[in-house]
C-alpha positions in Angstrom: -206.5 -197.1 124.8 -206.6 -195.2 128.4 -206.6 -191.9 126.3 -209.3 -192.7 124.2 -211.7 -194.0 127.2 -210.8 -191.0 129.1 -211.4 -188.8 126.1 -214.6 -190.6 125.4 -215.5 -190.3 129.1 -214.9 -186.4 128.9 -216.7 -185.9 125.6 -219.9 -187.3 127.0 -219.8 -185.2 130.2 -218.7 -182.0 128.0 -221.8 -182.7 126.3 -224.0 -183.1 129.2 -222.6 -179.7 130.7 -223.0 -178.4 127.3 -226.6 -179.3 126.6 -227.4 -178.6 129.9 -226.3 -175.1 129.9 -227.7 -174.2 126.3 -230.9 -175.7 126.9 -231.2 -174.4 130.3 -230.2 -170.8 129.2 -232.7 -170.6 126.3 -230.8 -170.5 123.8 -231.9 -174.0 121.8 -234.6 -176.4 122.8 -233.6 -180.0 123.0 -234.2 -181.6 119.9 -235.0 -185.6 121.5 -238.4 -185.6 123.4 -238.1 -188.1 125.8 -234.5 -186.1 127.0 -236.3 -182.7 127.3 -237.5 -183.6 130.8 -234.7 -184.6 132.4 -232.4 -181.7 131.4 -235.0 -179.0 132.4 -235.6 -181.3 135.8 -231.9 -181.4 136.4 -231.4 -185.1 136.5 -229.9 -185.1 132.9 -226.1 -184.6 134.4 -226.6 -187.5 136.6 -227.9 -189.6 133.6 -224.9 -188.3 131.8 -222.0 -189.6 133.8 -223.5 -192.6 134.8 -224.0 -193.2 131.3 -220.4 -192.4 130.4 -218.6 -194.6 133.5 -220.9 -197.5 132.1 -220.1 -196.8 128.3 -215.9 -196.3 129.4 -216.3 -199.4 131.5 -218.1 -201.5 129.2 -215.8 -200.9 126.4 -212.7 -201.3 128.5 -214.2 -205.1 129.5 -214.5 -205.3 125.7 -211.0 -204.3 124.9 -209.7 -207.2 127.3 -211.7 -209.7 125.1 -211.3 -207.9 121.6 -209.3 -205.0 121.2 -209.0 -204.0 117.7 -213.1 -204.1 118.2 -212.8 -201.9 121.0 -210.5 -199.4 119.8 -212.6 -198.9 116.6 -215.9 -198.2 118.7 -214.0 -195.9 120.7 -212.4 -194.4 117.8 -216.0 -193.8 116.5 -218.3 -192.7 119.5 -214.9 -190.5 120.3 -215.4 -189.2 116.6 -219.4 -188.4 117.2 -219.1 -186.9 120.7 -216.0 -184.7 119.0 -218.8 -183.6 116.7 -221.5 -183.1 118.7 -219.5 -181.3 120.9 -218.0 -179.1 117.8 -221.6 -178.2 117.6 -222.4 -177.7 120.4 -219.9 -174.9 121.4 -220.7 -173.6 117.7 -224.3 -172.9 118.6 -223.1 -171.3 122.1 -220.8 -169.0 120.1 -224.0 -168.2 118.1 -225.8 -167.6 120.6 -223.1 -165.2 122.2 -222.6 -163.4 118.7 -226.2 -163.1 118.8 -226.6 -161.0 121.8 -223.2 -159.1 121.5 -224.7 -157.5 118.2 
């Protein structure tokens, strides 16, 4: 379970840096309105982490109680932030290709 939290944990933050950087640079426009703000203000990275300690911590207090619940959310959210992230470096790749040609 400690690898999944910590993957879960990096993940999020990968994603914050990730979004950050691509939205920052131009290359896509964040696609959630009320998130826009706060990644072109620069308090979206804050946000981020403190949102991924709380998610880690919350479902480590959860595994103590349930564990086979809490080790299929992690299994999950790991699984979506995977994606996302997938995606995420896809579109920067893109983005890359883009400007090399």
């Amino acid at each position: 379970m400690k690898y999944f939290l910590a993957l879960l944990g990096s993940l999020q933050i990968a994603d914050g840096l990730l979004t950050q950087f691509l939205v920052g640079s131009g290359v896509v426009k964040e696609g959630n309105p009320l998130v826009e703000p706060l990644v072109l203000g620069g308090d979206f990275l804050l946000l981020k982490v403190a949102g991924a300690i709380f998610s880690v911590a919350a479902i480590y207090f959860i595994y103590r109680l349930f564990p086979r619940l809490a080790l299929t959310a992690a299994s999950g959210i790991v699984a979506f932030y995977g994606a996302l992230a997938f995606w995420n470096v896809l579109v920067l790749l893109g983005g890359w290709l883009a400007t090399c040609a």
